[in-house]
DRENDO-859156 format. One record per residue: residue number from 1; chain; x, y, z of N, C-alpha, C, O in turn. Coordinates in Angstrom, 1 decimal. Layout:
<recs>
+-----+----+--------+--------+--------+--------+--------+--------+--------+--------+--------+--------+--------+--------+
!   i ! ch !     nx !     ny !     nz !    cax !    cay !    caz !     cx !     cy !     cz !     ox !     oy !     oz !
+-----+----+--------+--------+--------+--------+--------+--------+--------+--------+--------+--------+--------+--------+
! NUM !  A !      X !      Y !      Z !      X !      Y !      Z !      X !      Y !      Z !      X !      Y !      Z !
...
+-----+----+--------+--------+--------+--------+--------+--------+--------+--------+--------+--------+--------+--------+
</recs>
This chain:
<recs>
+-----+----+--------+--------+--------+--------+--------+--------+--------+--------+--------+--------+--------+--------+
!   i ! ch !     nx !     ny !     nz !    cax !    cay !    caz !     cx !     cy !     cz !     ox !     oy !     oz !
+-----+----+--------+--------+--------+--------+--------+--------+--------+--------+--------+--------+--------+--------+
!   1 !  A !   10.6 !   30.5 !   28.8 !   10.0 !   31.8 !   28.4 !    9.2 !   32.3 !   29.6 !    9.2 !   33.5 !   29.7 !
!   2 !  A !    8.5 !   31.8 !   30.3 !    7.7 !   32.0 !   31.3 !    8.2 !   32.4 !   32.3 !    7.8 !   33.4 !   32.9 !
!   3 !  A !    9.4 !   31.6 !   32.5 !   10.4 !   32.3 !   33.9 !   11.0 !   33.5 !   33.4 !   11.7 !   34.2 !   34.2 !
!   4 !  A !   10.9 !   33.8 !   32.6 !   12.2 !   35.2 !   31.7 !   10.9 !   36.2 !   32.3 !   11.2 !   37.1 !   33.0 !
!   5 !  A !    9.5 !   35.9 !   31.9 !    8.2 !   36.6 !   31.7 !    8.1 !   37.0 !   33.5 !    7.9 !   38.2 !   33.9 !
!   6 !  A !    8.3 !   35.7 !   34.4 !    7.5 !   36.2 !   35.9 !    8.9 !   36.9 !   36.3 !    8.7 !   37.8 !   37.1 !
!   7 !  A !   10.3 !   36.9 !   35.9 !   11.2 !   37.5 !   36.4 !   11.3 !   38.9 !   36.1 !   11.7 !   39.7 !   36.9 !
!   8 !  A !   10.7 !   39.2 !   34.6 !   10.4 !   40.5 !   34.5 !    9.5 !   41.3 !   35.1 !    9.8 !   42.4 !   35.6 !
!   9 !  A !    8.5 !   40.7 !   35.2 !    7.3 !   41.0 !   36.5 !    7.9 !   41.3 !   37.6 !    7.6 !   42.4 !   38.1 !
!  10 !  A !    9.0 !   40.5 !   38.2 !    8.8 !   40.7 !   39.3 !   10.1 !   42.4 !   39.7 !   10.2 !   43.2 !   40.6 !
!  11 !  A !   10.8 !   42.1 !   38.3 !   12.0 !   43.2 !   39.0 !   11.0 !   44.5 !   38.4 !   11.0 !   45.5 !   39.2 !
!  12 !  A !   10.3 !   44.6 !   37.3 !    9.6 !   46.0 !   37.3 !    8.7 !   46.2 !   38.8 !    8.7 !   47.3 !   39.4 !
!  13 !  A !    8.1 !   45.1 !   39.3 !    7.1 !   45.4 !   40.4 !    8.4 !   46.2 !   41.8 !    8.3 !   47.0 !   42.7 !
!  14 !  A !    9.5 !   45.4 !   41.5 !   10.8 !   46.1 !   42.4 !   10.9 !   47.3 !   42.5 !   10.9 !   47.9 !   43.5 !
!  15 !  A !   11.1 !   48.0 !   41.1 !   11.4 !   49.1 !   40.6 !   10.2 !   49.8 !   40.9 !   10.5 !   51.0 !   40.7 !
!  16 !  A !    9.1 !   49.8 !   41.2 !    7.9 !   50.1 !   41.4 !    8.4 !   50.6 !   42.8 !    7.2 !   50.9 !   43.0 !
!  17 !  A !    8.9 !   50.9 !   43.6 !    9.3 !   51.1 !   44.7 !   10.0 !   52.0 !   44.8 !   10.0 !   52.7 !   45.8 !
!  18 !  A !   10.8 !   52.3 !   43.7 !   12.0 !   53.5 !   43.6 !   10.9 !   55.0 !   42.7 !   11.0 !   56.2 !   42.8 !
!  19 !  A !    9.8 !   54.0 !   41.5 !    9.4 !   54.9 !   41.0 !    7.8 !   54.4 !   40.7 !    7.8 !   53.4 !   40.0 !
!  20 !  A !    6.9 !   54.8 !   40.9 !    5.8 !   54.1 !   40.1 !    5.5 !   53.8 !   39.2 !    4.8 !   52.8 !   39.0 !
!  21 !  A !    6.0 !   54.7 !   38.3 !    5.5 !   54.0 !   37.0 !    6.0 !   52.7 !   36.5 !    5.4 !   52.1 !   35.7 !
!  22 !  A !    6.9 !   52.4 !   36.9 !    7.6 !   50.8 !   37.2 !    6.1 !   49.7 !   37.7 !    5.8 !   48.8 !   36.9 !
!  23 !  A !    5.5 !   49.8 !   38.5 !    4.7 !   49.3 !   38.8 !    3.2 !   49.3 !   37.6 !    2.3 !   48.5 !   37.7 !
!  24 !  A !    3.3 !   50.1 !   36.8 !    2.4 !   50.9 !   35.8 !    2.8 !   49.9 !   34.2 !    2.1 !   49.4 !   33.3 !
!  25 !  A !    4.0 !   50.0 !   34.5 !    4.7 !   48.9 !   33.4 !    4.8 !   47.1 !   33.7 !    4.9 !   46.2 !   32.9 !
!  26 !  A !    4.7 !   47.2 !   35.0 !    4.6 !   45.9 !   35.3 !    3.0 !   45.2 !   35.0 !    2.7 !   44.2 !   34.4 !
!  27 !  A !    2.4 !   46.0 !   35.5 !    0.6 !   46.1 !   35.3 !    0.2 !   45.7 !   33.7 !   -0.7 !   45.0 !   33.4 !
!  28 !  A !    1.0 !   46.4 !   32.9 !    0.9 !   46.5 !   31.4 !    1.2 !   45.3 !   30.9 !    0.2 !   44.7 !   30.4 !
!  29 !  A !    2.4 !   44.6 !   31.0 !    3.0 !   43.6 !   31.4 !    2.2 !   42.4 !   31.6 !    1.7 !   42.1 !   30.5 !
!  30 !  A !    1.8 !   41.7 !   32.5 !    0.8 !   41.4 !   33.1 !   -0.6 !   40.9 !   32.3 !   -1.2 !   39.9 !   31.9 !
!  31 !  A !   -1.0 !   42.8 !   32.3 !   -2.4 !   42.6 !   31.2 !   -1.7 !   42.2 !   30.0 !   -2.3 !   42.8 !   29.2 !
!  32 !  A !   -0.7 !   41.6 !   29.4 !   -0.4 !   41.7 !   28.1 !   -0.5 !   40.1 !   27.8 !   -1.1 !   39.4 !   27.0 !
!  33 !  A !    0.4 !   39.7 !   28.8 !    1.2 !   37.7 !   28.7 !   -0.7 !   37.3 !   29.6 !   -1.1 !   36.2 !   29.4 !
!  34 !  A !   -1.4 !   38.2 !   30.3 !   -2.8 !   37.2 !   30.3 !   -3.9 !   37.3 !   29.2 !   -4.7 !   36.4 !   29.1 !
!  35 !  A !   -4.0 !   38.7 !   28.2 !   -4.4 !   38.8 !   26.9 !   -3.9 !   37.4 !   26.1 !   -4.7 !   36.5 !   25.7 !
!  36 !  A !   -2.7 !   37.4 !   25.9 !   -2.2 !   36.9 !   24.6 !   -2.4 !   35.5 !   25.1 !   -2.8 !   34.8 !   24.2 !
!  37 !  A !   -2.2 !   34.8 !   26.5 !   -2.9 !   33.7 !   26.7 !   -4.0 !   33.5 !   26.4 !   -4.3 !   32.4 !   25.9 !
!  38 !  A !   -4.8 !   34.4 !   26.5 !   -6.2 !   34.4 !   26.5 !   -6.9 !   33.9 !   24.7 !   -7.5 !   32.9 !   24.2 !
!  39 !  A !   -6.4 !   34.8 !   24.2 !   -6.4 !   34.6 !   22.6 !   -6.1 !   33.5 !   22.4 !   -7.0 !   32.8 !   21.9 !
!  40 !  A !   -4.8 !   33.0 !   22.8 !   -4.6 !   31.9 !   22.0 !   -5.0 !   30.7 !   22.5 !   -4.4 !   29.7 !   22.3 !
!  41 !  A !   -6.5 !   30.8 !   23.3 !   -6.9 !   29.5 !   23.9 !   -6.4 !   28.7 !   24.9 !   -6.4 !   27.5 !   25.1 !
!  42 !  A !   -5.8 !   29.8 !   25.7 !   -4.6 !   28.7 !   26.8 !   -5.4 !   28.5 !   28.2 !   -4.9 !   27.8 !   29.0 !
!  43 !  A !   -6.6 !   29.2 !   28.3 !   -7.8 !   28.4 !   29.2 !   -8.2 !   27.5 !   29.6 !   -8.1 !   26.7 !   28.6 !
!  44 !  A !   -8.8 !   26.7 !   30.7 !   -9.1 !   25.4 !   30.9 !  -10.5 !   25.4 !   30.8 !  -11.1 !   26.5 !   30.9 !
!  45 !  A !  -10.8 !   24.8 !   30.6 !  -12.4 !   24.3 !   30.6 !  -12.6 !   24.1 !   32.2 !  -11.7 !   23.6 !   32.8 !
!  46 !  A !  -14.0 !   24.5 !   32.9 !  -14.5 !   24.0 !   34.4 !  -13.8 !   22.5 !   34.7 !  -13.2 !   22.1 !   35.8 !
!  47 !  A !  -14.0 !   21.7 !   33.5 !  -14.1 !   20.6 !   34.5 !  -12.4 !   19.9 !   33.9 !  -12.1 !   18.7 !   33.8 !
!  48 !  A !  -11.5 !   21.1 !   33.6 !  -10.1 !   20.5 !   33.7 !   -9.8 !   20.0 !   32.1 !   -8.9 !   19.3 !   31.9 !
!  49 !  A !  -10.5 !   20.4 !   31.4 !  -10.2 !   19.6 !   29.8 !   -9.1 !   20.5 !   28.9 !   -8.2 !   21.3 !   29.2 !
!  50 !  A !   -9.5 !   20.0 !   27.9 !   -8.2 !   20.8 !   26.8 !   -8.7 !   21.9 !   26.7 !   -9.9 !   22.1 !   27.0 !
!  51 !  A !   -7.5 !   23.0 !   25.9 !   -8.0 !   24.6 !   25.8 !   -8.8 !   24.7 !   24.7 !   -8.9 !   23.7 !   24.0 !
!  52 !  A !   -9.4 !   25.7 !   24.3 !  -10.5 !   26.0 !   23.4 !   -9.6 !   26.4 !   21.8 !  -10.4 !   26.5 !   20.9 !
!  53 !  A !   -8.3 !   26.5 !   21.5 !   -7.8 !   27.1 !   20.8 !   -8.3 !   26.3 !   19.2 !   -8.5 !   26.8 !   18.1 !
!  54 !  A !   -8.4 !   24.8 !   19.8 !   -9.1 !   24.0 !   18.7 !  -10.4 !   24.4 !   18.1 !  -10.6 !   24.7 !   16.9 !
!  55 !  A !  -11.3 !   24.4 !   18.9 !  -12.3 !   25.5 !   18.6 !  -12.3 !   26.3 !   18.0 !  -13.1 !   26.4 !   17.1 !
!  56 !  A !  -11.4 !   27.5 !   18.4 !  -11.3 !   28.9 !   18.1 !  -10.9 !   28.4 !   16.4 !  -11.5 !   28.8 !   15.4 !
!  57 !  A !  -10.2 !   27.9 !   16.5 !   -9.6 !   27.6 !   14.7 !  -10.9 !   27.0 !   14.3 !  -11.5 !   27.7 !   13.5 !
!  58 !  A !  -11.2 !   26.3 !   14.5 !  -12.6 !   25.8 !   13.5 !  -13.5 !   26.5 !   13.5 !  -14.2 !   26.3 !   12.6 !
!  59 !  A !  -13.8 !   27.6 !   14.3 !  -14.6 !   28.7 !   14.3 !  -14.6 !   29.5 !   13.3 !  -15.5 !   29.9 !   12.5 !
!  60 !  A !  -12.8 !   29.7 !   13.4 !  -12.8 !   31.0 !   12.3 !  -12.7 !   30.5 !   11.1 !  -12.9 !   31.3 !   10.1 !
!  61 !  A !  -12.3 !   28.7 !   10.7 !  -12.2 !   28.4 !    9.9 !  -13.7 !   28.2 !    9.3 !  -13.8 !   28.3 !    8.1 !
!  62 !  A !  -14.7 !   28.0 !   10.0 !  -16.2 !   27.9 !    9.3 !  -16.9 !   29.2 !    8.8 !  -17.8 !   29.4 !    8.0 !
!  63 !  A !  -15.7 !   30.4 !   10.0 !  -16.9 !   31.5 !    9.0 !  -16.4 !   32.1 !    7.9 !  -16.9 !   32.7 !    7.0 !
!  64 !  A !  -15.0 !   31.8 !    8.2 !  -14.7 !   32.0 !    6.1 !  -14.9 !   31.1 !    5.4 !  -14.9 !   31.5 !    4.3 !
!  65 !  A !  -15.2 !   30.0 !    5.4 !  -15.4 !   29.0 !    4.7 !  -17.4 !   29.4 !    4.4 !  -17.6 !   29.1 !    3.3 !
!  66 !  A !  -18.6 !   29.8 !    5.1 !  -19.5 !   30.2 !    5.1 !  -19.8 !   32.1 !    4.3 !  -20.6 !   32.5 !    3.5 !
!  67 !  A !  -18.9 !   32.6 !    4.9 !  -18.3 !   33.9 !    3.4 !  -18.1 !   33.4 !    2.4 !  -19.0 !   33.3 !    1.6 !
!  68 !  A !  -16.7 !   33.0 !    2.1 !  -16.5 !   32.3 !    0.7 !  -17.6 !   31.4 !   -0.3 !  -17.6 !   31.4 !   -1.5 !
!  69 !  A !  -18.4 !   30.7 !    0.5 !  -19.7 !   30.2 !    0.3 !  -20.6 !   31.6 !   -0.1 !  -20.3 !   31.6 !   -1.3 !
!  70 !  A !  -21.0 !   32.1 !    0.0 !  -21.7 !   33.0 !    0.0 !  -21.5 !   33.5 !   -1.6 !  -22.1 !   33.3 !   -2.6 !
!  71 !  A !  -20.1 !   34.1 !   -1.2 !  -19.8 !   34.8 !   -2.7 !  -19.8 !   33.9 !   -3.6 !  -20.8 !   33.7 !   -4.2 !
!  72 !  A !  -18.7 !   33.1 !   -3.9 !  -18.8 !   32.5 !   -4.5 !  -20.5 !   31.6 !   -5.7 !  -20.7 !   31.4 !   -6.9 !
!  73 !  A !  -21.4 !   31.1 !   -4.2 !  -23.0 !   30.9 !   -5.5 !  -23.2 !   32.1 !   -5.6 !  -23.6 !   32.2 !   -6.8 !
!  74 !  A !  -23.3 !   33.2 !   -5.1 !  -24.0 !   34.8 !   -6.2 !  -23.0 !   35.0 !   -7.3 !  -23.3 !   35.6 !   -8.3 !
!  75 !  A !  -21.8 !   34.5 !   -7.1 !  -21.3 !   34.6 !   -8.8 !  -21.6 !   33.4 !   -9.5 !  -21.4 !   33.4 !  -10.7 !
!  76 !  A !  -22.1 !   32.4 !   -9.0 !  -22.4 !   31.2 !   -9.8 !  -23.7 !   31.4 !  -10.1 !  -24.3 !   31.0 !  -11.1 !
!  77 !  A !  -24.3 !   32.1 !   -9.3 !  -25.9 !   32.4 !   -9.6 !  -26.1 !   33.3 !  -11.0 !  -26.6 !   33.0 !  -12.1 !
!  78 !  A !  -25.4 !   34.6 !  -10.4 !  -25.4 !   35.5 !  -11.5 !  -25.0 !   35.1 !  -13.2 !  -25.6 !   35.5 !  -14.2 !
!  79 !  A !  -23.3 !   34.0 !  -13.2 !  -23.5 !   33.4 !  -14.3 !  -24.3 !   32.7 !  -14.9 !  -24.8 !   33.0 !  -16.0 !
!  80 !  A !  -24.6 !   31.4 !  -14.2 !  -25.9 !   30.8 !  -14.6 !  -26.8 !   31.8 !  -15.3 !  -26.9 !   31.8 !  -16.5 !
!  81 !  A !  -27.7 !   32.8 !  -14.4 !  -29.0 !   33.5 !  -15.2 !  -28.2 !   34.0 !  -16.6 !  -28.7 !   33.9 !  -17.7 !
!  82 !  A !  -27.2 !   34.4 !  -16.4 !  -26.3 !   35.1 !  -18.1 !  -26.1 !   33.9 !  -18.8 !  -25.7 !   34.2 !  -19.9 !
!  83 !  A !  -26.2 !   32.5 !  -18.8 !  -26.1 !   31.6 !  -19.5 !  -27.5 !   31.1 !  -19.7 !  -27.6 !   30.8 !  -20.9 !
!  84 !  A !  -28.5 !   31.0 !  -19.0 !  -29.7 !   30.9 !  -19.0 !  -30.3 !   31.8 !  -20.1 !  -30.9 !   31.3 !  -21.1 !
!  85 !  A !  -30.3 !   32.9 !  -19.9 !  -31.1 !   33.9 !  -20.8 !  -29.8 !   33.6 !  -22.6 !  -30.2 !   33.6 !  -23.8 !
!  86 !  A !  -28.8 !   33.4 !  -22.4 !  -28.2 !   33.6 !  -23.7 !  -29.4 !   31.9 !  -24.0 !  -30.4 !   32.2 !  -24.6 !
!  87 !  A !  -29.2 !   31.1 !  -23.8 !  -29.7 !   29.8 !  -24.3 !  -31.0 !   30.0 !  -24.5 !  -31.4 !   29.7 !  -25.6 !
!  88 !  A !  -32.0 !   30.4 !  -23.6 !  -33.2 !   31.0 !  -24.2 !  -33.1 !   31.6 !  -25.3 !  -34.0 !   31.2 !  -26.0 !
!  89 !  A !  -32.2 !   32.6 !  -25.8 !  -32.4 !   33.5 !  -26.7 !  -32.0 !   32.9 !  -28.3 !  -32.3 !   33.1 !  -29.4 !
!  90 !  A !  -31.3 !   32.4 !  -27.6 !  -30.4 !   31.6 !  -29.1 !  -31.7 !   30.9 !  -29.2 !  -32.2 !   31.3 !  -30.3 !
!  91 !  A !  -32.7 !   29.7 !  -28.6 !  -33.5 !   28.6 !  -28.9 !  -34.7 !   29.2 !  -29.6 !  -35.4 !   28.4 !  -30.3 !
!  92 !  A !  -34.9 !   31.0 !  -29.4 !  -36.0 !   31.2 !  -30.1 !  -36.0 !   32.0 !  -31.6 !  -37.1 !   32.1 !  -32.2 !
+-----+----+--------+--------+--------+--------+--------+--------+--------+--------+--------+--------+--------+--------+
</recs>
C-alpha cells in the first residue's frame, strides 16, 4: 500500500510539470497519508518507542467511560431522592 501511495506521489508531482495543479494534488495527497498517519498514532516517541495509538484508545476510552459515569449517578441520584422521599412519606 505504501509503494502504490509514494508511486502516486510521485507521478502526480510528474504531471506537476505539464500542469500545476498536479503538483497541487500531489501536495493534497501528501497532507492526507501524513494526517491519517498522524491520527492513527503511527509516530515514534523521541527516544524510538512504540506509537501512541495505545494511548490514544485509552484516552478516549476513559472519557466516555468518565461521561457515562457522570450520567448515569445523576440518574441514580435523582432516583434515589424519588425513593427516599416516597419512604419517608409512607413512614409518617
Amino acid at each position: 500500500m505504501l509503494l502504490l501511495l509514494l508511486i502516486a506521489i510521485a507521478v502526480l508531482f510528474g504531471f506537476g510539470f505539464l500542469n500545476p495543479i498536479w503538483w497541487g494534488a500531489g501536495a493534497v495527497l501528501v497532507y492526507g497519508v501524513t494526517r491519517h498517519a498522524r491520527d492513527r498514532g503511527g509516530g515514534r516517541t523521541r527516544n524510538g518507542g512504540a506509537d501512541l495509538g495505545d494511548y490514544r484508545d485509552y484516552r478516549d476510552y476513559r472519557d466516555r467511560r468518565e461521561r457515562w459515569d457522570r450520567r448515569y449517578s445523576r440518574h441514580n441520584r435523582a432516583r434515589r431522592r424519588r425513593e427516599d422521599r416516597r419512604d419517608h412519606e409512607h413512614h409518617e
